[in-house]
C-alpha positions as CSV (number, residue, x, y, z in Angstrom):
1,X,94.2,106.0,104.4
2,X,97.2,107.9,102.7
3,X,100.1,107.8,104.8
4,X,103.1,108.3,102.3
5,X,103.7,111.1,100.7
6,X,106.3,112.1,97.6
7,X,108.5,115.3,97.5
8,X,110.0,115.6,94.2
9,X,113.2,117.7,94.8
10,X,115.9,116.5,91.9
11,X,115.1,119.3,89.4
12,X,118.4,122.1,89.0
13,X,116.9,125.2,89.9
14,X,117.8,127.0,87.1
15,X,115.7,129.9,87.7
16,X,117.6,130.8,90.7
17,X,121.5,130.3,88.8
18,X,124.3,131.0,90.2
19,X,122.8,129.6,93.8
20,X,121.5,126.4,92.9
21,X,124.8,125.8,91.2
22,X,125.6,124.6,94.8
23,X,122.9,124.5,96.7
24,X,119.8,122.6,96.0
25,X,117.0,125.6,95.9
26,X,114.5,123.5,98.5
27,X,117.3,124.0,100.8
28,X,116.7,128.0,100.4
29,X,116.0,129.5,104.0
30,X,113.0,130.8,104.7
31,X,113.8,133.3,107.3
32,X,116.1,130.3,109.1
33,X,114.2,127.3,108.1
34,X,114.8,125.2,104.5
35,X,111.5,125.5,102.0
36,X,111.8,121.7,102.1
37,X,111.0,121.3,105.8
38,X,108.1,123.3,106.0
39,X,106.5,120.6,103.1
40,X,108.1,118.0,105.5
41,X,105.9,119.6,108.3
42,X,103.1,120.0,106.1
43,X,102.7,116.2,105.2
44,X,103.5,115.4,108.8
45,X,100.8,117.6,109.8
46,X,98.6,116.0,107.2
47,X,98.3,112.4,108.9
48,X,101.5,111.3,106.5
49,X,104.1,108.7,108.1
50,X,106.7,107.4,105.3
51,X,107.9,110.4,102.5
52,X,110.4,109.5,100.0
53,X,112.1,113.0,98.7
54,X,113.4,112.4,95.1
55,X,116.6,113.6,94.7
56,X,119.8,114.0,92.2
57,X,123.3,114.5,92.8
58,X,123.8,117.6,93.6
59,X,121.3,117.2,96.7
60,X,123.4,116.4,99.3
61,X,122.0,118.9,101.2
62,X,119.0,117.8,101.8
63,X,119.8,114.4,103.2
64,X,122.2,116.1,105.5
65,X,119.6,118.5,106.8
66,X,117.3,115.6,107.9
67,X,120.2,113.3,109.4
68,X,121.6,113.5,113.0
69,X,125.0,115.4,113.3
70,X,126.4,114.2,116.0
71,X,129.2,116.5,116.0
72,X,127.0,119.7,116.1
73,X,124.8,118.1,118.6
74,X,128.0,117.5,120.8
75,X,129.2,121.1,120.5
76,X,125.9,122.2,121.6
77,X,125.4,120.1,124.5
78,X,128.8,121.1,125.7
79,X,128.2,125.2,125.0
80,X,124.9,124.5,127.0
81,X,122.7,125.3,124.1
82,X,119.5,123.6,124.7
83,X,117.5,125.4,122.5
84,X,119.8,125.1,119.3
85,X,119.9,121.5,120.7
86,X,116.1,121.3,120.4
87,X,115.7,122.3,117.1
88,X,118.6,120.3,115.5
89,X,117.5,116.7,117.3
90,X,113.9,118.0,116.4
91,X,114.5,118.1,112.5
92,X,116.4,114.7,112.6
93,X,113.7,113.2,114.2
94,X,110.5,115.0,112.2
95,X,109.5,111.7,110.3
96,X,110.7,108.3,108.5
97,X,112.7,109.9,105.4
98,X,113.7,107.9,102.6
99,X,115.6,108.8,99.8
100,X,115.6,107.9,95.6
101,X,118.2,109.8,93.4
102,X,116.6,110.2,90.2
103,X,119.8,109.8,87.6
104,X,118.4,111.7,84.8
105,X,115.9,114.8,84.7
106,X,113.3,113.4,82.4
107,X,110.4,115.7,83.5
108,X,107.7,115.7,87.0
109,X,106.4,112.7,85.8
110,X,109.5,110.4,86.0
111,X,110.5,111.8,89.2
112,X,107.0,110.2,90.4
113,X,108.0,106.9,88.4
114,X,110.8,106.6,90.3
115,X,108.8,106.4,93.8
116,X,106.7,103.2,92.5
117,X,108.6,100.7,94.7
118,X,108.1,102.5,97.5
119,X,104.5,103.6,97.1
120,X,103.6,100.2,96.0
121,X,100.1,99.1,95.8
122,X,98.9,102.2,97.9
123,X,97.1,105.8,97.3
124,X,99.8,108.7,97.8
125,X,100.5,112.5,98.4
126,X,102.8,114.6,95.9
127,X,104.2,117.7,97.1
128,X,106.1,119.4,94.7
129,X,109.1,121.3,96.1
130,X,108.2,124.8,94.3
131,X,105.0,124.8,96.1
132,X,105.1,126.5,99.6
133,X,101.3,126.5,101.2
134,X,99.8,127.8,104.8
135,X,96.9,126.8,105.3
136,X,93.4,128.5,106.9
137,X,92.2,126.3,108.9
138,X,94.2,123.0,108.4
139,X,96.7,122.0,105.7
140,X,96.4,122.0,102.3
141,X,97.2,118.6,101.8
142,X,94.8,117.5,104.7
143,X,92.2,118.8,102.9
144,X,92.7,117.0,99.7
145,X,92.9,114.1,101.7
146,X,90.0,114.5,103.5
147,X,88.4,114.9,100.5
148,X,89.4,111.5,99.0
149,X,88.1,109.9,102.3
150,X,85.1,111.3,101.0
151,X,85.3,110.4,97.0
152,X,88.1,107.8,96.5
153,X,89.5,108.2,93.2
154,X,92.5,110.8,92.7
155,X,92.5,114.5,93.8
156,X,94.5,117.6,92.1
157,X,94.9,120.5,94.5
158,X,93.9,123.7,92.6
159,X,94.0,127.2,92.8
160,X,91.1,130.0,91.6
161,X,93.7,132.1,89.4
162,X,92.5,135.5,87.9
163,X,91.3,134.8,84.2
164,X,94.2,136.3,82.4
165,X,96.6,134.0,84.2
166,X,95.4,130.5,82.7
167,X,98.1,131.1,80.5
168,X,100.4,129.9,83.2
169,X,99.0,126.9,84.3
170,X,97.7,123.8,84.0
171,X,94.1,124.5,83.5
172,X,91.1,121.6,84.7
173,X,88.3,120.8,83.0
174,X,85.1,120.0,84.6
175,X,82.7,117.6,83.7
176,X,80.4,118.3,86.4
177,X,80.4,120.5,89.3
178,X,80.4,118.2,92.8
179,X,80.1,121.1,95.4
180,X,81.7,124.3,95.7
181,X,85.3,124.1,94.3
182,X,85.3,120.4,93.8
183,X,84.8,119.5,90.3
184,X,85.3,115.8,88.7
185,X,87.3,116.1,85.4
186,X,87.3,115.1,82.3
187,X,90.7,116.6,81.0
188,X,93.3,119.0,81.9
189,X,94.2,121.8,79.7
190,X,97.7,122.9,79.7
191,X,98.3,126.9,79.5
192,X,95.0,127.8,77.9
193,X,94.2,131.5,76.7
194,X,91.7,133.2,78.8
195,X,89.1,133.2,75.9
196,X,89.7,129.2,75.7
197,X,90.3,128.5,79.7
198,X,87.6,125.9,80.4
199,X,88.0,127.3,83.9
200,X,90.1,129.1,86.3
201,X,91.1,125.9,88.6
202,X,95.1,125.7,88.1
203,X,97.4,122.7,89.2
204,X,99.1,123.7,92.4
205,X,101.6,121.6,93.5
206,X,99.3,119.5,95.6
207,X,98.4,115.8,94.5
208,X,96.3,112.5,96.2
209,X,97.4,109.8,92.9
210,X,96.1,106.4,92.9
211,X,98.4,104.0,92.0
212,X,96.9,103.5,88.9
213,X,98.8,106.7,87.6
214,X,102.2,103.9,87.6
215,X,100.5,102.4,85.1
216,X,100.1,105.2,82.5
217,X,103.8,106.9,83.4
218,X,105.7,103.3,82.7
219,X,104.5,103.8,78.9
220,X,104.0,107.7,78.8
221,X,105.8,109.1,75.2
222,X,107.6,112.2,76.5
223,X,106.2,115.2,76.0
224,X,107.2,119.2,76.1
225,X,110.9,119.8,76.6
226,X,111.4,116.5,75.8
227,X,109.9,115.0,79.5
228,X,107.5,112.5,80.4
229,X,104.7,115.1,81.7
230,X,102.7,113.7,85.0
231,X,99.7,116.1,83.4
232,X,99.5,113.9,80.2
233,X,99.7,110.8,82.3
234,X,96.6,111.9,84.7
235,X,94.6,112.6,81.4
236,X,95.1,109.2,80.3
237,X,94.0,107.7,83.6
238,X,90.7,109.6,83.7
239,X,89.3,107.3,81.0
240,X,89.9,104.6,83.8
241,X,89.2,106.5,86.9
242,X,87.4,109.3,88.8
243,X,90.0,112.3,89.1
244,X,88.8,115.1,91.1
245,X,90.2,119.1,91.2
246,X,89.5,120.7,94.9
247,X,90.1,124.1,95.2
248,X,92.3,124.6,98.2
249,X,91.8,126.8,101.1
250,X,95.3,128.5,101.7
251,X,98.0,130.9,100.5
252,X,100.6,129.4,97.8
253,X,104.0,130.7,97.4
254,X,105.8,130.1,94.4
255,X,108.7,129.5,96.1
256,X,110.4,128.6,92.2
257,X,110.3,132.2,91.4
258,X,112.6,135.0,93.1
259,X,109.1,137.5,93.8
260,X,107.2,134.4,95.2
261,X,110.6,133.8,97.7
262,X,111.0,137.3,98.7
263,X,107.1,137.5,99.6
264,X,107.0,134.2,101.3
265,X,109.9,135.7,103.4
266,X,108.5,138.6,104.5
267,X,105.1,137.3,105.1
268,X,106.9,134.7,107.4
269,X,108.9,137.1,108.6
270,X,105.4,139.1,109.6
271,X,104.4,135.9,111.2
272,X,106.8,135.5,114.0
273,X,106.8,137.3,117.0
274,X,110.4,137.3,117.1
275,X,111.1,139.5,113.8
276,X,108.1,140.7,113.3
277,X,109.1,144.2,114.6
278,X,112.1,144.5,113.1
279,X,110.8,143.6,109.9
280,X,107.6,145.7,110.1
281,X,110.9,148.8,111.5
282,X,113.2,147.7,108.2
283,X,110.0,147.9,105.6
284,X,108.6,151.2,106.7
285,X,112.7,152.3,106.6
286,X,112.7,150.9,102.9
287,X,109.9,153.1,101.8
288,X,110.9,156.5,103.3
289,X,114.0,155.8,101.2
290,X,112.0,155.0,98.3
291,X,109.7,158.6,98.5
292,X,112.6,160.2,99.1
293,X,114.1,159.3,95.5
């Protein structure tokens, strides 16, 4: 059974400079709610009970938002506010949080390191902070563990990209075809050229690790930019191990890039009955404006 989960969340945002300058970018709203709670949900959802987010300095933030505040909670409770109420006592009380500041940005890989204590001896989730999913039917990181219910072994949630987007991801290699969209591997190809893609399977954020993968990351050499890359550690640990791709069943935001923010909020914003007309009122607004340029 897999019941804690990892949430990497120490990197500096850079890609979203001058916000992240103060504010950590997981704590980014989505319409009202932080990107970083609705990956909290997510593994919640998912069957997790312990998560340990890694963070740095500058992520204050984030340990705040899942905390009590007492003082808010009193203001409300005087004004009346029993709805506000709800959802702040709610968020403080989603699941068991733990913390980890990772002193030094060495790479994805060394952010995981830094969660062996806590993982210990036991399979785990990753859920990388960039990496905002809904699932179809059921979440995307209850179907990768289903999966290894299934298999054992490790699991890399993928994504079917369009052939002249390999170039973007890390690629999976199979080395046999298990059932439709699960594949077991024999290597992982970073950024491949369509013509060289060994398939269309990218890495999306979504991870069931044994803890084997300690092992290989203690004594990983560092790799591009310098950091110990959890995709050259994985490779290692397939000469030792079964490691699986699934293709997930699900829409991914990439929350780390400004289009893949401003589509996850309006899709969002679609989504709930509360905005959903004015949003639907403010895009149709937007485009007369547009045609009329």
């Amino acid at each position: 059974m897999i019941k804690k989960a990892v949430i990497p969340a120490a990197g500096y945002g850079t890609r979203f400079l001058p916000a992240t300058k103060a504010l950590a970018k997981e704590m980014f709203p989505i319409i009202d709610t932080p990107t970083i709670q609705y990956i909290v949900e997510e593994a919640i959802a998912s069957g997790i009970e312990e998560i340990l987010i890694i963070v740095s300095a500058n992520k204050n933030a984030i340990m705040d938002h899942f905390d009590r505040n007492l003082e808010l909670e009193g203001i409300l409770k005087e004004k009346n506010k029993t709805e506000e109420l709800n959802i702040v006592t709610r968020v403080s009380n989603l699941a068991n949080i733990h913390y980890i500041r990772q002193k030094e940005q060495l790479g994805l890989g060394h952010a995981v390191l830094c969660a062996k204590a806590f993982i210990g001896n036991e399979p785990f989730a990753l859920l990388l902070g960039d990496d905002l999913y809904v699932g179809n039917e059921k979440p995307v990181l209850r179907q990768l563990i289903d999966k290894y219910d299934q298999y054992g072994g490790s699991f890399l949630g993928t994504l079917e990209v369009d052939l002249q987007d390999t170039s973007k991801y890390g690629i999976c290699k199979p080395e046999s075809v298990l059932e439709p969209g699960l594949s077991l591997l024999s290597s992982v190809v970073e950024k491949p050229k369509p013509e060289v893609a060994p398939s269309r399977s990218a890495i999306g954020g979504r991870y069931v690790l044994s803890p084997t993968i300690f092992k290989y990351l203690e004594n990983q050499e560092r790799g591009a930019g310098g950091e110990i890359q959890l995709t050259d550690a994985i490779k290692r640990m397939m000469t030792e191990e079964k490691v699986f791709s699934y293709d997930v069943d699900g829409k991914r935001y990439d929350i780390g890039s400004r289009i893949g923010y401003i589509e996850a909020t309006l899709d969002f914003g679609l989504k709930r009955d509360d905005v959903r007309p004015q949003v639907i009122e403010l895009l149709n607004k937007k485009l007369k404006e547009l045609d009329q340029k």
